[in-house]
C-alpha positions, 0 to 999 in steps of 0.5 A: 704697122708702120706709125708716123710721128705724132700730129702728122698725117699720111696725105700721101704715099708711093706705091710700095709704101716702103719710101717716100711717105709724104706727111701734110702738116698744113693744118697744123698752123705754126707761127714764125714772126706772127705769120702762119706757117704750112708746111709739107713734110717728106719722111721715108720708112725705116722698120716700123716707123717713118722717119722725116727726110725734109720740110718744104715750105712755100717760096720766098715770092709768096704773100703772107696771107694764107700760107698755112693753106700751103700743101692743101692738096699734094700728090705723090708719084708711084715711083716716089720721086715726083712731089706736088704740092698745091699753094691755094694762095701763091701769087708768083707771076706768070702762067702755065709751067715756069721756073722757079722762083717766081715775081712776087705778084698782087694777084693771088691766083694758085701755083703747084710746086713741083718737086724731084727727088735726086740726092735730095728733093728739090724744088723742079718748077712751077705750074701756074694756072692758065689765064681764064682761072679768075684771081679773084672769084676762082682762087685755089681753083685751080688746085682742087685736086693734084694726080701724078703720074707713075712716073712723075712725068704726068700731072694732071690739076683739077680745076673746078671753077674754071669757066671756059665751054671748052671740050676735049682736048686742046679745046678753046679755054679762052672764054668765060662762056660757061660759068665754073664747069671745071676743067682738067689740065694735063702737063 
């Protein structure tokens, strides 16, 4: 049985088990200059253990409030080279799949951090919510739950509170006419 260090939890692990463990340490709050801190940390099994690779944070656009909640939900690829991680609280401007970094923004309205792993993780893009996810009564809608794909090539976001009476694929989401009937959004 492989053992990861203590406080960190396994959130989430490519299909072998063998490389790539992802431990979420959000809710393990750390204070840097009187601001919470969340963190996701990589590690990668070595023997009987998982020894820490990296330390991602949320990006420098980001408010201070909330970002302990920074990795609240996270998937990994099978493949173990695709990371995504949900920011509740991200306020970067800007909708649907962006480059990073973003625009410091006022509205809070959710991001999902892409990350790759080449030689090292690096951060790919950014994935922000479309227009009918409401800032202010739907915040971290839009990053209720986080699948990706065997090959990192697919994310699907779950999005509970969006509000739009659209159906199927492509469906018309520009609307509020059906109030929090969830959505899934594939990129």
């Amino acid at each position: 049985m492989a053992t990861v260090p203590r406080n960190d939890t396994l959130s989430a692990l490519e299909r072998s088990g063998l490389t790539g463990a992802v431990a979420n340490t959000v809710r393990r709050m750390e204070d840097v200059d009187g601001t919470p801190v969340g963190e996701v940390r990589v590690f990668k099994r070595s023997g009987s253990a998982y020894a820490p690779v990296t330390t991602l944070s949320p990006g420098a656009w980001r408010n201070d409030r909330a970002r302990w909640l920074f990795g609240r939900e996270i998937a990994l690829s099978g493949d173990g080279h695709t990371l995504a991680i949900a920011d509740v609280y991200d306020n970067g401007t800007g909708w649907g799949p962006r480059a990073a970094p973003l625009i410091s923004g006022t509205e809070t309205n959710g991001a999902v951090y892409v990350y790759r792993l080449t030689d090292q993780w690096r951060l790919a893009n950014m994935v922000k919510p479309n227009s009918n996810v409401n800032p202010y009564t739907d915040v971290g809608a839009f990053t209720d739950k986080l699948v990706l794909s065997q090959s990192g090539k697919t994310l699907v976001i779950g999005v509970e509170f969006e509000s739009s009476n659209a159906s199927g694929i492509d469906g018309n989401w520009a609307n509020k006419d059906r109030f929090k009937s969830g959505a899934l959004f594939m990129y």
